[in-house]
N, CA, C and O atoms as CSV, one atom per row, in Angstrom:
chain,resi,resn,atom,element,x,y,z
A,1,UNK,N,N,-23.611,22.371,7.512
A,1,UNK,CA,C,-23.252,22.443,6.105
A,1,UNK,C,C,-24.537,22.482,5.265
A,1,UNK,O,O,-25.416,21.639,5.443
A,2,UNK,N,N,-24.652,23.481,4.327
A,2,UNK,CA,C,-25.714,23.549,3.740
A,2,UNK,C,C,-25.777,22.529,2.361
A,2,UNK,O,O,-24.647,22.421,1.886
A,3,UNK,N,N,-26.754,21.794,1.636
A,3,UNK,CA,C,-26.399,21.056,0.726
A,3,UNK,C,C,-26.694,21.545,-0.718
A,3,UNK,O,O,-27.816,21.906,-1.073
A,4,UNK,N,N,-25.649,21.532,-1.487
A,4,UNK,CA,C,-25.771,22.756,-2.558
A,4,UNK,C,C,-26.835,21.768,-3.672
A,4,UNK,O,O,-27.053,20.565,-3.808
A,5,UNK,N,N,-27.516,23.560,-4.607
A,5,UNK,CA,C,-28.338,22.683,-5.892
A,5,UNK,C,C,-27.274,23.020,-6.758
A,5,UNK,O,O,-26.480,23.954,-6.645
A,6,UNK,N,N,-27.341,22.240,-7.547
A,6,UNK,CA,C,-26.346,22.150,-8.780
A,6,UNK,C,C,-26.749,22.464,-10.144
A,6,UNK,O,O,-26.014,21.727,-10.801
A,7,UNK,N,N,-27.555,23.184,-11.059
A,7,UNK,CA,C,-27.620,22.851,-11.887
A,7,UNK,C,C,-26.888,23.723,-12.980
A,7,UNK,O,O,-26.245,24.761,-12.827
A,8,UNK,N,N,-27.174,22.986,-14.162
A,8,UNK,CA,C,-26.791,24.035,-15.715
A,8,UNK,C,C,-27.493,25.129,-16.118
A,8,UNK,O,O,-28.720,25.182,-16.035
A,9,UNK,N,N,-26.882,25.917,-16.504
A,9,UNK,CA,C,-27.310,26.831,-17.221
A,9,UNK,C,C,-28.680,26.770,-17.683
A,9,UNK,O,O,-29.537,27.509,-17.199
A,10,UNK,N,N,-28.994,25.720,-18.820
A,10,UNK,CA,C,-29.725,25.125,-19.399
A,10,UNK,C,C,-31.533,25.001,-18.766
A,10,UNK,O,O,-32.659,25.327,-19.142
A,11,UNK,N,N,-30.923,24.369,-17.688
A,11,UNK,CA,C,-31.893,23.942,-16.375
A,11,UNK,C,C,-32.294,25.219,-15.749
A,11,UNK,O,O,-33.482,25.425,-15.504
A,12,UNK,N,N,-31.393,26.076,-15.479
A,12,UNK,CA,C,-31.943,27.409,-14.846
A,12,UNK,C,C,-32.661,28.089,-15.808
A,12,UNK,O,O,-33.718,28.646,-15.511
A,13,UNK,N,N,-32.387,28.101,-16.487
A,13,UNK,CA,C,-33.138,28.639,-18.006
A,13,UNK,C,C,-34.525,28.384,-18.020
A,13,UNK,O,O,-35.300,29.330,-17.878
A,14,UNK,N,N,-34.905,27.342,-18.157
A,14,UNK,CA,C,-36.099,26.299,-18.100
A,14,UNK,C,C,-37.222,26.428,-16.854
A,14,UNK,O,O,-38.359,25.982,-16.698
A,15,UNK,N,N,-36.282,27.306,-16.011
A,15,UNK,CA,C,-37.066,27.045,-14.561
A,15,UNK,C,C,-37.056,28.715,-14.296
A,15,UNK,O,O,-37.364,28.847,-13.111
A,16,UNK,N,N,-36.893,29.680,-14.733
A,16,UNK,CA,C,-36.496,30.670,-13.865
A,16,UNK,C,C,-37.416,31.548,-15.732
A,16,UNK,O,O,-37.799,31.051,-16.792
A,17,UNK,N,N,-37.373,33.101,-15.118
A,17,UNK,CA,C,-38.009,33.862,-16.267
A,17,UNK,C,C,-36.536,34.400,-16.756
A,17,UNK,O,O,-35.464,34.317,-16.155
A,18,UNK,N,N,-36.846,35.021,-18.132
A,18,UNK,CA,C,-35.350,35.979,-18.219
A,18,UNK,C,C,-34.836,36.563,-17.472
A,18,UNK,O,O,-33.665,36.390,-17.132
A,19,UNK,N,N,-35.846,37.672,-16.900
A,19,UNK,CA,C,-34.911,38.501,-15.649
A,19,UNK,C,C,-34.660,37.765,-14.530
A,19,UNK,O,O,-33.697,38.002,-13.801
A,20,UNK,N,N,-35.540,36.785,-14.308
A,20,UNK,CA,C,-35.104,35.930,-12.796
A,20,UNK,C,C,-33.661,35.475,-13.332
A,20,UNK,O,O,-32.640,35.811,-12.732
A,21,UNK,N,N,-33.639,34.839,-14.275
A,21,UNK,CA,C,-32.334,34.789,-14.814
A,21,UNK,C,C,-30.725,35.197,-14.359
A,21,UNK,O,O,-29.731,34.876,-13.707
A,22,UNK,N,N,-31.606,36.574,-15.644
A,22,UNK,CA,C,-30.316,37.525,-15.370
A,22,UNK,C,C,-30.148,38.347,-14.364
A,22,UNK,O,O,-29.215,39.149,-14.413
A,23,UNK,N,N,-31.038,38.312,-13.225
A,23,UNK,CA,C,-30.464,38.753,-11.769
A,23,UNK,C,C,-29.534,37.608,-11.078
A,23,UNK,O,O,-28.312,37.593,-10.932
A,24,UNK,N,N,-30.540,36.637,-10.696
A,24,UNK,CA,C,-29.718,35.492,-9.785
A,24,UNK,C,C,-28.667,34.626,-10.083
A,24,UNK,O,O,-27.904,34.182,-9.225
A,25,UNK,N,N,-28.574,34.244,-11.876
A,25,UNK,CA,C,-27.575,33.209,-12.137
A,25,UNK,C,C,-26.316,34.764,-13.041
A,25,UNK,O,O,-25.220,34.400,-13.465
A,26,UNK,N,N,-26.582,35.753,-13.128
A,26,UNK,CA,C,-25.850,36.193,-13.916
A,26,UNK,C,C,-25.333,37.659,-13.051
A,26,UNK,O,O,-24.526,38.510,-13.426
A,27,UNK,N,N,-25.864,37.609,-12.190
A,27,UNK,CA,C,-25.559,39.032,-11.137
A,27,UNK,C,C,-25.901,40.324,-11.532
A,27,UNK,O,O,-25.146,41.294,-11.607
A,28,UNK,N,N,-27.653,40.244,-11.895
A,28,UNK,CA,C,-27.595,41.446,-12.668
A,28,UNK,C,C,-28.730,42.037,-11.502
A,28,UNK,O,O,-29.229,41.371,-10.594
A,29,UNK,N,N,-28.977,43.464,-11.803
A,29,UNK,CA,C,-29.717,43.855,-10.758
A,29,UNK,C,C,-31.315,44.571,-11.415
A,29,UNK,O,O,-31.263,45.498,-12.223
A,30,UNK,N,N,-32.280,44.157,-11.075
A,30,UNK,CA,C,-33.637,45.057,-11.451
A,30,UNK,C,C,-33.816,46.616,-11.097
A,30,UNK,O,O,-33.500,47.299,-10.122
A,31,UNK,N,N,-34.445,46.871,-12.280
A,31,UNK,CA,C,-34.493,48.130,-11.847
A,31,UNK,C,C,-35.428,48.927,-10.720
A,31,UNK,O,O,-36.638,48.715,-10.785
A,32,UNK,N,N,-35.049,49.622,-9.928
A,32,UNK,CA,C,-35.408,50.061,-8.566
A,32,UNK,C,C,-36.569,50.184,-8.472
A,32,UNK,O,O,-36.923,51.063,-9.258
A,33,UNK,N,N,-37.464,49.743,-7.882
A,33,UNK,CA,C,-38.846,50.040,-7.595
A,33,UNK,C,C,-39.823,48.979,-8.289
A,33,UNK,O,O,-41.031,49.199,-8.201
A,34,UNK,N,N,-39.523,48.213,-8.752
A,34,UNK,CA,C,-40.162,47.314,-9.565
A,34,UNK,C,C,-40.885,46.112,-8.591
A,34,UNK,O,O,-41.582,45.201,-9.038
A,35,UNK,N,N,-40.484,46.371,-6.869
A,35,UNK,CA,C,-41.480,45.361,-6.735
A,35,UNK,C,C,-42.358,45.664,-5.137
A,35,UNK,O,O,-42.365,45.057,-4.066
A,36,UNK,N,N,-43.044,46.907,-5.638
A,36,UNK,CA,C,-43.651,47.940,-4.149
A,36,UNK,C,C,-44.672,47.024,-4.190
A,36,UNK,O,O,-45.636,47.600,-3.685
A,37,UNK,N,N,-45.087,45.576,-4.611
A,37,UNK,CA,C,-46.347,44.799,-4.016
A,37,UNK,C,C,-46.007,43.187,-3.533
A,37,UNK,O,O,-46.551,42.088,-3.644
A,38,UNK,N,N,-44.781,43.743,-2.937
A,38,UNK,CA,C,-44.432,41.965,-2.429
A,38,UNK,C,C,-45.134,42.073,-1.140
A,38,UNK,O,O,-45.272,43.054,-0.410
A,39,UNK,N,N,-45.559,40.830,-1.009
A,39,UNK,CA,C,-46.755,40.441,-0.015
A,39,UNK,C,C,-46.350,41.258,1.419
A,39,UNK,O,O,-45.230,41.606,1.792
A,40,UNK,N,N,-47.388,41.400,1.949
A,40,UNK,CA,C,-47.280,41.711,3.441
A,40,UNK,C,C,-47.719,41.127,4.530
A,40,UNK,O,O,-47.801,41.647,5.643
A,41,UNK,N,N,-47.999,40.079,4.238
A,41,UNK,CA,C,-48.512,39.089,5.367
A,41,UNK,C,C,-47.539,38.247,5.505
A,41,UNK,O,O,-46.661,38.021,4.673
A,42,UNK,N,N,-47.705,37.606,6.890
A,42,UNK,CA,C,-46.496,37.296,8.545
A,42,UNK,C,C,-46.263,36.104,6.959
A,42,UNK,O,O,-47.215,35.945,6.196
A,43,UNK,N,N,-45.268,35.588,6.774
A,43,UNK,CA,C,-44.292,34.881,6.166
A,43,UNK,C,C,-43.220,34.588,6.103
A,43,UNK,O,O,-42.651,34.923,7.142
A,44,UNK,N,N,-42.146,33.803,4.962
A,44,UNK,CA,C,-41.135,33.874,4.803
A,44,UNK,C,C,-40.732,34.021,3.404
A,44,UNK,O,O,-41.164,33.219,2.576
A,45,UNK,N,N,-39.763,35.185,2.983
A,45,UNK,CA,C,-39.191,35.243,1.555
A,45,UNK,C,C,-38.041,34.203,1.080
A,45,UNK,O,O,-36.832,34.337,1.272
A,46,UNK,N,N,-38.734,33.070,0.375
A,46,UNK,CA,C,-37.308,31.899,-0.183
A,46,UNK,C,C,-36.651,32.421,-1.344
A,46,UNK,O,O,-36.753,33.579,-1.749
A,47,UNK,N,N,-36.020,31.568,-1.822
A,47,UNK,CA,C,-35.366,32.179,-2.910
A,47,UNK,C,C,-35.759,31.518,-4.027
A,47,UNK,O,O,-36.107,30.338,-3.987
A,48,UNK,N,N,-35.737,32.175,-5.034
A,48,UNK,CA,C,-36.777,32.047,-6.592
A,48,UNK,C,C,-36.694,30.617,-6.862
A,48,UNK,O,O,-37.646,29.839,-6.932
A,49,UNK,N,N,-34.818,30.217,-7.080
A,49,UNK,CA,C,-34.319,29.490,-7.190
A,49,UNK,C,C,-34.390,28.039,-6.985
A,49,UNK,O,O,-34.612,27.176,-7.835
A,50,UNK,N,N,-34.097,27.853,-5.325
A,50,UNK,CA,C,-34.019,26.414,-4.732
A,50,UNK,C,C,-35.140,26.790,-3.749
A,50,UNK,O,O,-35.712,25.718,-3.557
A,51,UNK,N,N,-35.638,27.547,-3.167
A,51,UNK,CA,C,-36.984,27.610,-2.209
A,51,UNK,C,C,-36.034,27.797,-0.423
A,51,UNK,O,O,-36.584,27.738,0.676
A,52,UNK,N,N,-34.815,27.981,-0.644
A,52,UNK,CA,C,-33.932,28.056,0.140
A,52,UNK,C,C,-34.651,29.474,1.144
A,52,UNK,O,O,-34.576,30.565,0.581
A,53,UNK,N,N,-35.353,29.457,2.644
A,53,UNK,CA,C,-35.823,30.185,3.307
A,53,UNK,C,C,-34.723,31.400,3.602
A,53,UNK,O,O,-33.732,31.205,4.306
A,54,UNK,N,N,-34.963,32.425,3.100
A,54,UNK,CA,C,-33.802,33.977,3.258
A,54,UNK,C,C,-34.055,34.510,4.561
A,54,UNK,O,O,-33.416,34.425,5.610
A,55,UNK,N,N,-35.240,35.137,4.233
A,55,UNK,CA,C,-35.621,36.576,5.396
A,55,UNK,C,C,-37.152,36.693,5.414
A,55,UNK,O,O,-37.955,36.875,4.499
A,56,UNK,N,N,-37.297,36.545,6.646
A,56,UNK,CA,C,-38.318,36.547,7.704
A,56,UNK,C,C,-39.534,37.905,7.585
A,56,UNK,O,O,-39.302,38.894,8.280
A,57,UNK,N,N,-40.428,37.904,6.959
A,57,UNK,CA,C,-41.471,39.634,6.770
A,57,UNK,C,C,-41.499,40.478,7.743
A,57,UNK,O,O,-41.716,41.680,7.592
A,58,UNK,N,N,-41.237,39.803,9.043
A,58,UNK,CA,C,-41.067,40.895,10.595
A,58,UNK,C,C,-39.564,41.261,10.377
A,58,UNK,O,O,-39.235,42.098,11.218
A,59,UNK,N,N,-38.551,40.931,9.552
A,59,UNK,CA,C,-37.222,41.995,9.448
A,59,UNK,C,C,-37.438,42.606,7.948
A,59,UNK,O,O,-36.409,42.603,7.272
A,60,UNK,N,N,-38.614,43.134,7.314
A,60,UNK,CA,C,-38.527,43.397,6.320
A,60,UNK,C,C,-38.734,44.874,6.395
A,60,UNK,O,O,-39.789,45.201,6.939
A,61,UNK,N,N,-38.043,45.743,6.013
A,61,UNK,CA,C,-38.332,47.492,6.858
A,61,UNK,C,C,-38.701,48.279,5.483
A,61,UNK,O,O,-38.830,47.450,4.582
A,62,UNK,N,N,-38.867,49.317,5.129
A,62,UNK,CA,C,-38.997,50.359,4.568
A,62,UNK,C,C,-37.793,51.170,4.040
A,62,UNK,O,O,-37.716,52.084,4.861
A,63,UNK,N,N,-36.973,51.322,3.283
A,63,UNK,CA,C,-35.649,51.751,3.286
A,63,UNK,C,C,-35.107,52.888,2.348
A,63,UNK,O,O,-34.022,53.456,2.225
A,64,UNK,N,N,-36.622,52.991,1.596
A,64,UNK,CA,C,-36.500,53.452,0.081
A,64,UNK,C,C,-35.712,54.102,-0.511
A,64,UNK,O,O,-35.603,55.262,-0.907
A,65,UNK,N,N,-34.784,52.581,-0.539
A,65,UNK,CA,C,-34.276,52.280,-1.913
A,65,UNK,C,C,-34.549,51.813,-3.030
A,65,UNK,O,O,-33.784,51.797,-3.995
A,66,UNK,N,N,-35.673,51.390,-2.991
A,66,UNK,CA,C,-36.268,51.072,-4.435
A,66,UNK,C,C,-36.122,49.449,-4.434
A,66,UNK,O,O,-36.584,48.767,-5.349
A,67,UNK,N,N,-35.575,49.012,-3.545
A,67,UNK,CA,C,-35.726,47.397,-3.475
A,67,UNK,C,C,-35.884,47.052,-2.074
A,67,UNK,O,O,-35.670,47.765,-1.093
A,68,UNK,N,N,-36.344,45.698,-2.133
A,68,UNK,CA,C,-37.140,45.190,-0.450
A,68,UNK,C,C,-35.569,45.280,-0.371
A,68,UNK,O,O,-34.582,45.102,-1.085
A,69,UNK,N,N,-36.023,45.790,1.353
A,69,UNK,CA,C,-34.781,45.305,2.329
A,69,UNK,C,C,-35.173,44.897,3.598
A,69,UNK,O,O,-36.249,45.141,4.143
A,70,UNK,N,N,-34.128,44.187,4.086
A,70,UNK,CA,C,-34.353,43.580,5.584
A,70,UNK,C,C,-33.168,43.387,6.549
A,70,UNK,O,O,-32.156,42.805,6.159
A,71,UNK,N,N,-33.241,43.700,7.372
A,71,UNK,CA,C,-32.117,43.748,8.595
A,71,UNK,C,C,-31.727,42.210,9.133
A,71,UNK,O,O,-30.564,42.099,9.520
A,72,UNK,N,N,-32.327,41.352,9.184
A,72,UNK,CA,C,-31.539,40.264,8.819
A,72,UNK,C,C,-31.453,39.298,8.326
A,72,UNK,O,O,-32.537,39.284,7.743
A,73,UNK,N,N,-30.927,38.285,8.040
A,73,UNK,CA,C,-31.498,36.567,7.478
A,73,UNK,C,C,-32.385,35.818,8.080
A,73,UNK,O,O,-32.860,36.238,9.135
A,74,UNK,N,N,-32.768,34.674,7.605
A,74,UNK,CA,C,-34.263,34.049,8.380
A,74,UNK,C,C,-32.611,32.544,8.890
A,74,UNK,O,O,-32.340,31.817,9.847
A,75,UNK,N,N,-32.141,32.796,7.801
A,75,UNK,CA,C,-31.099,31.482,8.552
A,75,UNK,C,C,-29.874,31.993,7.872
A,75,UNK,O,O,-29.613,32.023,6.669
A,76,UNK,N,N,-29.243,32.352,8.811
A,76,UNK,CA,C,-27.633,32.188,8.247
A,76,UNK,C,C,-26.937,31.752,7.508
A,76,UNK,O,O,-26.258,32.247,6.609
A,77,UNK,N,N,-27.085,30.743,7.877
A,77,UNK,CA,C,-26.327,29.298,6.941
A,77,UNK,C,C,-26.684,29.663,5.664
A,77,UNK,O,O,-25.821,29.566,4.792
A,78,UNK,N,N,-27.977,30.137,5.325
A,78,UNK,CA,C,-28.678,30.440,3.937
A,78,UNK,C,C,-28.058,31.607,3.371
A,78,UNK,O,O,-28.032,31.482,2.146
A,79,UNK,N,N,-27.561,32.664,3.744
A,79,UNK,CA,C,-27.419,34.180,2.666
A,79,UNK,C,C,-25.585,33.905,3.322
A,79,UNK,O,O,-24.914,33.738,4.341
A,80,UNK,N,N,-25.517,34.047,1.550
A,80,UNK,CA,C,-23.679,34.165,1.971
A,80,UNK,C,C,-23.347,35.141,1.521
A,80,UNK,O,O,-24.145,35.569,0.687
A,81,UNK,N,N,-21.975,36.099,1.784
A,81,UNK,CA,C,-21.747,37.143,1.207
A,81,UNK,C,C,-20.297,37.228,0.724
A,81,UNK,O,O,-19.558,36.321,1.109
A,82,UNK,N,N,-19.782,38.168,-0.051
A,82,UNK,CA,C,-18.549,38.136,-0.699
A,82,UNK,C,C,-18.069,39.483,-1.041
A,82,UNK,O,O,-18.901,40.390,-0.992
A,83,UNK,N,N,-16.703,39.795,-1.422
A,83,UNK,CA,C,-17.017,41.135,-1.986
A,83,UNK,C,C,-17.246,41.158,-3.306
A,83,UNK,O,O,-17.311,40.134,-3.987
A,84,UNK,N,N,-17.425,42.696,-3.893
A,84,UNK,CA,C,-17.860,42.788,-4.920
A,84,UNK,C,C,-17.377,44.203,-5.535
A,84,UNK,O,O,-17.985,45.261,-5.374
A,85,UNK,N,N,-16.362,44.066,-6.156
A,85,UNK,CA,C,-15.914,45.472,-6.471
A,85,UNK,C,C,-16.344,45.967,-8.033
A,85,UNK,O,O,-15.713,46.739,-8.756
A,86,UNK,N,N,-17.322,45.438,-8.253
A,86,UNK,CA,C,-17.978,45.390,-9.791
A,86,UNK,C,C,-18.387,47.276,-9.847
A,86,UNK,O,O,-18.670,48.034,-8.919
A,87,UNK,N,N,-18.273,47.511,-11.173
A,87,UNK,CA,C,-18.861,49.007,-11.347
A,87,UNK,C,C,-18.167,50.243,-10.755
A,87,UNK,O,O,-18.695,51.342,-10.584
A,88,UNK,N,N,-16.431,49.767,-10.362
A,88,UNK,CA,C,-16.094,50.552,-9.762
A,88,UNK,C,C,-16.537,51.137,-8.136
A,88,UNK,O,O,-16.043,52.203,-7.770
A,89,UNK,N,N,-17.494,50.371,-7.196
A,89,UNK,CA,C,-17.686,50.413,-6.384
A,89,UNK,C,C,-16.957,49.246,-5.274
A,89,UNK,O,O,-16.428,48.233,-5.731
A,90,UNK,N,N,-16.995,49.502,-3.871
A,90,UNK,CA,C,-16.475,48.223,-2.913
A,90,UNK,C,C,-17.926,47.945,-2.431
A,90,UNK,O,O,-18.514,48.947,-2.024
A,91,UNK,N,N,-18.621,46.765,-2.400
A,91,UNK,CA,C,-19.539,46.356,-1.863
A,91,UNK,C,C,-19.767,45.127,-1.615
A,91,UNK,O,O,-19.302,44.401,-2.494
A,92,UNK,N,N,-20.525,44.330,-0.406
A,92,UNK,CA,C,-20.657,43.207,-0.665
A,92,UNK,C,C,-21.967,42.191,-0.701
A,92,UNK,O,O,-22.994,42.050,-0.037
A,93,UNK,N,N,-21.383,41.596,-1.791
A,93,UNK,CA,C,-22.717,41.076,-2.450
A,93,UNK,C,C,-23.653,39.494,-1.587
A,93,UNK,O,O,-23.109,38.564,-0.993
A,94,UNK,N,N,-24.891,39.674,-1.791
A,94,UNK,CA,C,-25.078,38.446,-0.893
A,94,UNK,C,C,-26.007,37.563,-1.928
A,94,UNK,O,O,-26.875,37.865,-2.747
A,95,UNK,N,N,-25.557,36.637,-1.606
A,95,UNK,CA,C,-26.324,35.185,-2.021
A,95,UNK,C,C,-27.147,34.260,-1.577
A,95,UNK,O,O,-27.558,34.654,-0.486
A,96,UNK,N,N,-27.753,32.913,-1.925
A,96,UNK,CA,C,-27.942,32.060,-1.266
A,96,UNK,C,C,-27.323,30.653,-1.390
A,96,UNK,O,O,-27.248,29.880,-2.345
A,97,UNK,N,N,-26.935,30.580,-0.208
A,97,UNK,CA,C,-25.751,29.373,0.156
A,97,UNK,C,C,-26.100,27.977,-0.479
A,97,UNK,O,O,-25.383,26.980,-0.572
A,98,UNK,N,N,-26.997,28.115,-0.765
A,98,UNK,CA,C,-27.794,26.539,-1.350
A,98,UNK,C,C,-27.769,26.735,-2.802
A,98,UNK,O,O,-28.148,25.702,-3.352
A,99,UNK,N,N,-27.523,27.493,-3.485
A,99,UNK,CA,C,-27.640,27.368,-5.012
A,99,UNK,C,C,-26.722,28.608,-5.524
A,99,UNK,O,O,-26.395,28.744,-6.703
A,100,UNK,N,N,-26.418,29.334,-4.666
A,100,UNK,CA,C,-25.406,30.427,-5.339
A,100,UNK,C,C,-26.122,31.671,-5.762
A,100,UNK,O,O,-25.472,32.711,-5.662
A,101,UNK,N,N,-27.533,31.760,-6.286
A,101,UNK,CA,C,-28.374,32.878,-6.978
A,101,UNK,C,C,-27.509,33.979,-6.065
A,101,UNK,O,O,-27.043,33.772,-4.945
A,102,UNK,N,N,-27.422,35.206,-6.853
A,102,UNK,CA,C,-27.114,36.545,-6.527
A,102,UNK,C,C,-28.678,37.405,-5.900
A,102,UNK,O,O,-29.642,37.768,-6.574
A,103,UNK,N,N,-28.554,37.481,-5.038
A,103,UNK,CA,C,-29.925,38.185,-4.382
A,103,UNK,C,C,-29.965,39.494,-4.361
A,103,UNK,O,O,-30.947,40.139,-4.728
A,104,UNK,N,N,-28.424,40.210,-3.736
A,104,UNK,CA,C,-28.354,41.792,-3.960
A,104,UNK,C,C,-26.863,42.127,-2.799
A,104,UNK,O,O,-25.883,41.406,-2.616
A,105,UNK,N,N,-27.106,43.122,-2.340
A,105,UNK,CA,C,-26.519,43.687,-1.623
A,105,UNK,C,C,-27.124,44.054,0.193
A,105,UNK,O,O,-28.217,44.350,0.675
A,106,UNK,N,N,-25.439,43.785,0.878
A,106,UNK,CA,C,-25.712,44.425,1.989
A,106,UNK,C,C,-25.043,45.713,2.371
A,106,UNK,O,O,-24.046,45.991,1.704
A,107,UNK,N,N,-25.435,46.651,3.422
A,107,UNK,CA,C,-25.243,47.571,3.451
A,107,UNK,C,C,-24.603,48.250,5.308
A,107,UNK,O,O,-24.690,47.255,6.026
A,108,UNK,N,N,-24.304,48.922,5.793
A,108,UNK,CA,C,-24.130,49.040,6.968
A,108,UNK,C,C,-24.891,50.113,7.877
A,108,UNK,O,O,-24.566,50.539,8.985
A,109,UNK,N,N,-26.031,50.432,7.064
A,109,UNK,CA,C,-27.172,51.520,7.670
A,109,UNK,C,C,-28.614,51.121,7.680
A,109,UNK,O,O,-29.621,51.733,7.324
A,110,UNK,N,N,-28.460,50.059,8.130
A,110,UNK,CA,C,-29.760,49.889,8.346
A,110,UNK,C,C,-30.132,49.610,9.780
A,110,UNK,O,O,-29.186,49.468,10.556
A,111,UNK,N,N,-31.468,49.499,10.303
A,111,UNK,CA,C,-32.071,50.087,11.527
A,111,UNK,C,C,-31.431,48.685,12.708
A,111,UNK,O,O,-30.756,47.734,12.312
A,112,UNK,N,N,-31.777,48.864,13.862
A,112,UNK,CA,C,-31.731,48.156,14.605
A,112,UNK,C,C,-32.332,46.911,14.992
A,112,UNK,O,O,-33.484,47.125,15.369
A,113,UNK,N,N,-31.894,45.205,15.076
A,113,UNK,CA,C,-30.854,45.250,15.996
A,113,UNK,C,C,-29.583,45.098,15.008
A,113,UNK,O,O,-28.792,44.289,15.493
A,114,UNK,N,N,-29.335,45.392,14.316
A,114,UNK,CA,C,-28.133,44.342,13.514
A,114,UNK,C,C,-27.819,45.568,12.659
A,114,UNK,O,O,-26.663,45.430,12.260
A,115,UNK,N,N,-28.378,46.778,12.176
A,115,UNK,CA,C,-27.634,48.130,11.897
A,115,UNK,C,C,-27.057,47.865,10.312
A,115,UNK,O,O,-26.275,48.598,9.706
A,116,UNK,N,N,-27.736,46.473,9.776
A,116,UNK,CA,C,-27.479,46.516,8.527
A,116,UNK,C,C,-28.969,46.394,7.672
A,116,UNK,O,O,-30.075,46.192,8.172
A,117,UNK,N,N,-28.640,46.578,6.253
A,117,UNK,CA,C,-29.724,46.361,5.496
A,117,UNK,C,C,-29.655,45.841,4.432
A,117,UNK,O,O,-29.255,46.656,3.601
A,118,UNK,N,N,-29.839,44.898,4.027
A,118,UNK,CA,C,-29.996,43.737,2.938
A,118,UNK,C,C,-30.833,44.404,1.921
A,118,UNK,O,O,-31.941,44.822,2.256
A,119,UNK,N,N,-30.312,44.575,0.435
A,119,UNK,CA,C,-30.941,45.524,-0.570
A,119,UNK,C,C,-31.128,44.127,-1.304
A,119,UNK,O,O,-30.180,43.635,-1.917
A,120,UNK,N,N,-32.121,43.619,-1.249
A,120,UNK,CA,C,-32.383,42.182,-2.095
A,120,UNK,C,C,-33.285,42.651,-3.406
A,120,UNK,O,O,-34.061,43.593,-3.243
A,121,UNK,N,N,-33.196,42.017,-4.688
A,121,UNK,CA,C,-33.621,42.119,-5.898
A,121,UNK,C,C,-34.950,41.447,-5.266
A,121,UNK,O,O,-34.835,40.795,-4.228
A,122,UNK,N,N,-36.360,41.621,-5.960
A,122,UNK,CA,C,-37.520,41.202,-5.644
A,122,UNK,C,C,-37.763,40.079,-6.720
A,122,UNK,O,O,-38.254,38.975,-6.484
A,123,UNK,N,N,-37.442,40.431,-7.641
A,123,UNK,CA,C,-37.322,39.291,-8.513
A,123,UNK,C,C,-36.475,37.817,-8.081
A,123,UNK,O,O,-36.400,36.867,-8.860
A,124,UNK,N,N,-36.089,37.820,-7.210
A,124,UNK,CA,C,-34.804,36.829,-6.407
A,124,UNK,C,C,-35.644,36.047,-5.472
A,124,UNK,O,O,-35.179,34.985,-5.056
A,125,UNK,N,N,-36.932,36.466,-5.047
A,125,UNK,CA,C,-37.807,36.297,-4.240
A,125,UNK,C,C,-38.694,35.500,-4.751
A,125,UNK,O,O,-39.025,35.581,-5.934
A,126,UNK,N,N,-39.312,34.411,-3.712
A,126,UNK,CA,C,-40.451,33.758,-3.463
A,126,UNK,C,C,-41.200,34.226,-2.190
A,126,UNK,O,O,-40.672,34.837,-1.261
A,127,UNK,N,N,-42.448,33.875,-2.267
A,127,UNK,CA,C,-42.960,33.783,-0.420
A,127,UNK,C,C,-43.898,32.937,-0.067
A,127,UNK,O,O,-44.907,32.634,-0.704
A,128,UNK,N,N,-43.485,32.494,1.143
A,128,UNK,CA,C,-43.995,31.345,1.667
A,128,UNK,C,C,-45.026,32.102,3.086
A,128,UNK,O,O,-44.494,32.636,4.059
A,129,UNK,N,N,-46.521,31.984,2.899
A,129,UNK,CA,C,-47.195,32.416,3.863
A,129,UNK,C,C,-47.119,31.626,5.063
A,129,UNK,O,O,-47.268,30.404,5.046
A,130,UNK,N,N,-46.855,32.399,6.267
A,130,UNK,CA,C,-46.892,31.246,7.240
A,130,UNK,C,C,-48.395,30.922,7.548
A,130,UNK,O,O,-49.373,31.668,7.593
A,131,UNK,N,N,-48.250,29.380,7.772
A,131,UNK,CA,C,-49.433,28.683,7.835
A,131,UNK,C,C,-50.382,28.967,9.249
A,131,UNK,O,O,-51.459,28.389,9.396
């Protein structure tokens, strides 16, 4: 069981930028390409939010779509998903299980082993260099 953060509006406000904001607490999405300089060294991407560990830099691929993607989670328990029929599309949206932030979308074409691809907002992102 993962143990949830809780906070207000208020509090996310205080802690997060506008757009970190209005991506993760409000489900909004950045615009494509806005983050071709997230680190490239061996790490882990947490989430802006609670520091909640996502996805691992060795599943982080090339996909260009205009946002990082990665083929899988660094922990399960951590990225939850749901559907999302927003915009007139069926898709489903993924999160993180510890605080709820909206991270982005998954997809069913992405490379091997797992043949999916996680379209995560970069703004949704932290990174933690491994030591």
């Amino acid at each position: 069981m993962v143990e949830k953060v809780i906070k207000s509006d208020a509090d996310w406000r205080e802690q997060l930028t506008d757009e970190q904001f209005r991506v993760t607490r409000q489900h909004g999405t950045e615009r494509p390409g806005s983050h071709e300089d997230l680190p490239r060294d061996p790490g882990t991407f947490t989430c802006i939010c609670c520091g909640a560990p996502l996805f691992e830099q060795d599943t982080k691929f090339e996909s260009h779509c205009g946002w990082p993607a990665f083929y899988a989670p660094a922990d399960k328990d951590m990225v939850g998903m749901s559907r999302d029929n927003s915009l007139g599309m069926q898709r489903i949206e993924v999160h993180c299980n510890r605080c709820d932030a909206h991270l982005g979308h998954v997809f069913p074409d992405g490379p091997q082993p797992t043949g999916l691809r996680y379209c995560i907002n970069g703004v949704a992102l932290a990174f933690q260099p491994k030591d």
